[in-house]
Structures are given as structure tokens and as C-alpha cells.
C-alpha atoms as a printed R data frame, in Angstrom:
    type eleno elety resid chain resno       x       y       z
1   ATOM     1    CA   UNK     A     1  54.360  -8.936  -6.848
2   ATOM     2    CA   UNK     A     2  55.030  -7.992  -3.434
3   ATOM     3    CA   UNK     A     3  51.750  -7.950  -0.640
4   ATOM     4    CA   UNK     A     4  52.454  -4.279  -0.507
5   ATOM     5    CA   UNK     A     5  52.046  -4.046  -4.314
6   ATOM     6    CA   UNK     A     6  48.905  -6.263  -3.999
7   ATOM     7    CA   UNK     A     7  46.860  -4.390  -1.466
8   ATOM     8    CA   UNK     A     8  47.372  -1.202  -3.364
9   ATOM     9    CA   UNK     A     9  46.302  -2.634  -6.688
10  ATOM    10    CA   UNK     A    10  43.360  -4.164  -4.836
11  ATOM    11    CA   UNK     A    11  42.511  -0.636  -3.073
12  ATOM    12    CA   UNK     A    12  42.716   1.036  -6.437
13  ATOM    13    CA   UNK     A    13  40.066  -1.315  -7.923
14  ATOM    14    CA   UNK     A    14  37.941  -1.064  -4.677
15  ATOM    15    CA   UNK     A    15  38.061   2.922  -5.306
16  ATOM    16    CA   UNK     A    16  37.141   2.797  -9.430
17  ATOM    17    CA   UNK     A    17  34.412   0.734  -8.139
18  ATOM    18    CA   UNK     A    18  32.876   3.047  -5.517
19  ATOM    19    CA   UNK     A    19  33.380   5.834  -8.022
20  ATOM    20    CA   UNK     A    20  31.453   4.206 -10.753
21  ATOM    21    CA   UNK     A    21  28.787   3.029  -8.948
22  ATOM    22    CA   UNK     A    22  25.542   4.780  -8.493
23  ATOM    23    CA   UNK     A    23  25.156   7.934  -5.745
24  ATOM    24    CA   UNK     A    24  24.115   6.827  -2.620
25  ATOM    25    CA   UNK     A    25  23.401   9.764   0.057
26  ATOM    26    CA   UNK     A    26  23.775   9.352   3.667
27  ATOM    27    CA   UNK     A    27  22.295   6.945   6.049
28  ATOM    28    CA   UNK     A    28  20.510   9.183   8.172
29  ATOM    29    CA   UNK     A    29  16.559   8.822   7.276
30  ATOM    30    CA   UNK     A    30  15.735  12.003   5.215
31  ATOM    31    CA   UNK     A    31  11.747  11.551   5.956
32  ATOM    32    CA   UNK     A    32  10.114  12.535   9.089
33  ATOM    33    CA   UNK     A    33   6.325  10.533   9.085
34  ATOM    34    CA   UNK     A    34   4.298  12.692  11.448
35  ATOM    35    CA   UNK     A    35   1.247  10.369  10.581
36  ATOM    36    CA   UNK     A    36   0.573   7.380   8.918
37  ATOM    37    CA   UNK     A    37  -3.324   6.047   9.319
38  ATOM    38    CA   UNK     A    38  -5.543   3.905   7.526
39  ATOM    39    CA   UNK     A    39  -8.959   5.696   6.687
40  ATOM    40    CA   UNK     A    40 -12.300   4.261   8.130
41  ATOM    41    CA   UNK     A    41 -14.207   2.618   5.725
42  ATOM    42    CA   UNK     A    42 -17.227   4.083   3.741
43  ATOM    43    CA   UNK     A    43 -20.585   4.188   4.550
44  ATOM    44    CA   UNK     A    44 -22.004   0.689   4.528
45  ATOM    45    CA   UNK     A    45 -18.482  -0.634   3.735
46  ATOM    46    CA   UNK     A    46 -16.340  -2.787   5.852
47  ATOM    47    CA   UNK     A    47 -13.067  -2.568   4.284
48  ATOM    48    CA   UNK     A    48 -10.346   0.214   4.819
49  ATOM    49    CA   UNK     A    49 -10.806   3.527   2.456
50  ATOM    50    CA   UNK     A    50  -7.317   3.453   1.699
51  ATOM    51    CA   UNK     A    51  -3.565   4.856   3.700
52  ATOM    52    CA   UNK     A    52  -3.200   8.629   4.727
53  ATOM    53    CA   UNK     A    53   0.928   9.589   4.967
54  ATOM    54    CA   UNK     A    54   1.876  12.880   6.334
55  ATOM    55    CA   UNK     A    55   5.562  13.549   6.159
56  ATOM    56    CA   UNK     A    56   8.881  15.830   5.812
57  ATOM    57    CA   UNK     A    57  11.640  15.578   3.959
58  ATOM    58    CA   UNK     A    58  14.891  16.374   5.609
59  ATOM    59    CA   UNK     A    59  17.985  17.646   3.952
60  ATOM    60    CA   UNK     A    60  18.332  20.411   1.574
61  ATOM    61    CA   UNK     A    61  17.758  18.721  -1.600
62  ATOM    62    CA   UNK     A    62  14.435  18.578  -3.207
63  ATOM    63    CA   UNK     A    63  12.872  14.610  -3.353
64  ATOM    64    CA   UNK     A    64  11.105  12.679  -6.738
65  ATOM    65    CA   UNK     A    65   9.928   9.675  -4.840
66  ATOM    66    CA   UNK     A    66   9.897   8.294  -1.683
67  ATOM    67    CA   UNK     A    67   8.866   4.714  -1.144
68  ATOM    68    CA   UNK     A    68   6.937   3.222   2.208
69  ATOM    69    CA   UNK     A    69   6.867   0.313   3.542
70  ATOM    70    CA   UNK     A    70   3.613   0.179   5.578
71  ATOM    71    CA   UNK     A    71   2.642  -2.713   7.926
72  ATOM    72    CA   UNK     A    72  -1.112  -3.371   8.798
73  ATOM    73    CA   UNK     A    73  -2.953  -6.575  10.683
74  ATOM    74    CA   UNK     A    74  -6.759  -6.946  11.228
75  ATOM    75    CA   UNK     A    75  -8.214 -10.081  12.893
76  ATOM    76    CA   UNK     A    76  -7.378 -12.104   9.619
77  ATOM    77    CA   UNK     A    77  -4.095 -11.434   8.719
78  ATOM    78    CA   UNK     A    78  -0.464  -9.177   8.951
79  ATOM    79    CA   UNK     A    79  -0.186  -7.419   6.261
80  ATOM    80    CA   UNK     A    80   3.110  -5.748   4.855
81  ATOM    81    CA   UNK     A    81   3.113  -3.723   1.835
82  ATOM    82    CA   UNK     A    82   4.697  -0.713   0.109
83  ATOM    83    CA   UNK     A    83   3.784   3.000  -1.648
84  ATOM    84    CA   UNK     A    84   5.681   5.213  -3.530
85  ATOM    85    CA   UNK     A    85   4.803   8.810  -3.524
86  ATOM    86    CA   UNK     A    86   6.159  11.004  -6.708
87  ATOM    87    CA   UNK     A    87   6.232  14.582  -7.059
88  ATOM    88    CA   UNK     A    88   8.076  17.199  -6.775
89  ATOM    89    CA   UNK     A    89   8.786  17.871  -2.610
90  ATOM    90    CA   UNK     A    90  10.787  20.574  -1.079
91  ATOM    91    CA   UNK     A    91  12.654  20.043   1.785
92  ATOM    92    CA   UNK     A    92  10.943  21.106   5.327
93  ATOM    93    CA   UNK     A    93   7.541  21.346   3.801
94  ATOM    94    CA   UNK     A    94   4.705  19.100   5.174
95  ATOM    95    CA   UNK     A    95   3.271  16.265   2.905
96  ATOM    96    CA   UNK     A    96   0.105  14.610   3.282
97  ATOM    97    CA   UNK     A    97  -1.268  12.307   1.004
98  ATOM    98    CA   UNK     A    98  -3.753   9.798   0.762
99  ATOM    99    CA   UNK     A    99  -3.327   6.480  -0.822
100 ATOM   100    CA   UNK     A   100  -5.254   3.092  -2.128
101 ATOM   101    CA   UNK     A   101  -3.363   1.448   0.322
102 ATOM   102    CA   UNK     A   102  -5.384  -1.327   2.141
103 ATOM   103    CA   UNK     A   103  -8.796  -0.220   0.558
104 ATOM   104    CA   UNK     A   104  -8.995  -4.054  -0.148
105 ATOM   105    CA   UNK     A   105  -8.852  -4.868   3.436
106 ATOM   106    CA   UNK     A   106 -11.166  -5.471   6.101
107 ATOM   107    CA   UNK     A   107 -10.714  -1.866   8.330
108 ATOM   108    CA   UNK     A   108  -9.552  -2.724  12.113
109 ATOM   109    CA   UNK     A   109  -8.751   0.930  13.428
110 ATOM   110    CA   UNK     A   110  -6.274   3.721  11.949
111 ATOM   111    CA   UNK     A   111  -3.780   1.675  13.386
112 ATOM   112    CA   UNK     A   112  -0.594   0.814  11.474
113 ATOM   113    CA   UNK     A   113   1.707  -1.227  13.017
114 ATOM   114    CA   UNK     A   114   5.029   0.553  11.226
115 ATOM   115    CA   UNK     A   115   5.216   2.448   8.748
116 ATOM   116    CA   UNK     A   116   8.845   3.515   7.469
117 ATOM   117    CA   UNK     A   117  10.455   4.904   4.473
118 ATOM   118    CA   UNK     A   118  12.444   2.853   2.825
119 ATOM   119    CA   UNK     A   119  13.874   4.539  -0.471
120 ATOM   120    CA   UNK     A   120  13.999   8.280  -1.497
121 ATOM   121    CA   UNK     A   121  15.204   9.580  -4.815
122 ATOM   122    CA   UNK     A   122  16.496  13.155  -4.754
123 ATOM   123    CA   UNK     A   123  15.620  14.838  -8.084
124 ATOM   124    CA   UNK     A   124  19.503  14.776  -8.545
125 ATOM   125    CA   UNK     A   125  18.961  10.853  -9.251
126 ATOM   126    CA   UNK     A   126  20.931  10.392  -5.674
127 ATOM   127    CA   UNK     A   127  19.533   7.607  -3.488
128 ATOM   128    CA   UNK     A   128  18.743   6.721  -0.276
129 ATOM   129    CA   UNK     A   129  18.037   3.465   0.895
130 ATOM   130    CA   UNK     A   130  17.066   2.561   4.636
131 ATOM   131    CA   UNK     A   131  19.379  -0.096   5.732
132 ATOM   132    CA   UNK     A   132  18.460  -4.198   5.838
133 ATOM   133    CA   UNK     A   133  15.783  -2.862   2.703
């Protein structure tokens, strides 16, 4: 077989591949955090009452999950965890929810020192998934 006749076999398997695999949509981040705190504690309480996350979802399709990846230090350590908040969320609507997020930490200010989303599945079972994640 010819190099010609190789590349197009090889670009035909490339494109059943793509085509069989799972929907992926586009790379732009469909989630716009306009806040991401961790409460204060409770009264007579020194660790963190847990992560407030107030968002939009871009796009026109409505979301089933969206996962965050939330990074928080006090003096002790740098902390680096994730939440996944599932519903039912409309795009261009405003989102705030509270989590249990760092409740188990000692509180050192609202703080947080990123706080990204890092997968989003559209209640069409697409997927997004923020790059190097």
C-alpha cells in the first residue's frame, strides 16, 4: 500500500474514533464565578462554616453538574479540594450555593486563593472539561 493509501486509512480510523467517542463541548469556560468565599466560623468555633459559590452558566444549554476545584491556605496548610453542584441550572440565571467545603478547617478570612470550574455536564450528557484537569 502506497503512503497516500496509508494516511487515508489512518485518517478514516482517526475520524470513527472522534465520532464514537463521548461529546465534548467547547473550550470556552461555560461558568462565570461572581463569588466564591469561605463562611466565618460559628459562634465559639474556630473552624470555617463551610464554601459559598455564586455563579452563571454560559451557553444556551441547561447544566446537571458542575464541578469546582477550590483552593484554600490558613497558617497551617494549602489546601486544594473539589465540589460538585447538581441540579437542574438554566443558562444566565445566578447560582448561589453554600457548601461543607472547608467546615473542617481552621477559618483564616473569606479568602480563597482560586476557585475554578473544572467539569460541567449539560443535561444533554455533553461535557466540558477545563483544560490541564
Amino acid at each position: 500500500m502506497n503512503i497516500l493509501g496509508r494516511l487515508t486509512l489512518a485518517a478514516a480510523a482517526f475520524a470513527t474514533v472522534i465520532a464514537a467517542s463521548p461529546s465534548f463541548a467547547s473550550a470556552a469556560t461555560p461558568v462565570l464565578i461572581k463569588a466564591c468565599v469561605v463562611t466565618k466560623p460559628r459562634l465559639m468555633s474556630h473552624n470555617a462554616s463551610g464554601t459559598q459559590i455564586t455563579y452563571v452558566i454560559y451557553g444556551r444549554k441547561n447544566v446537571a453538574s458542575v464541578t469546582f476545584s477550590v483552593r484554600y491556605r490558613n497558617s497551617a496548610q494549602n489546601f486544594l479540594r473539589t465540589v460538585t453542584d447538581v441540579g437542574s441550572f438554566a443558562p444566565g440565571v445566578t447560582i448561589s450555593h453554600h457548601f461543607a467545603l472547608y467546615n473542617d478547617v481552621t477559618y483564616a478570612g473569606s479568602h480563597t486563593q482560586a476557585c475554578i470550574p473544572v467539569r460541567v455536564k449539560y443535561a444533554d450528557a455533553t461535557l466540558w472539561m477545563a483544560p490541564n484537569h
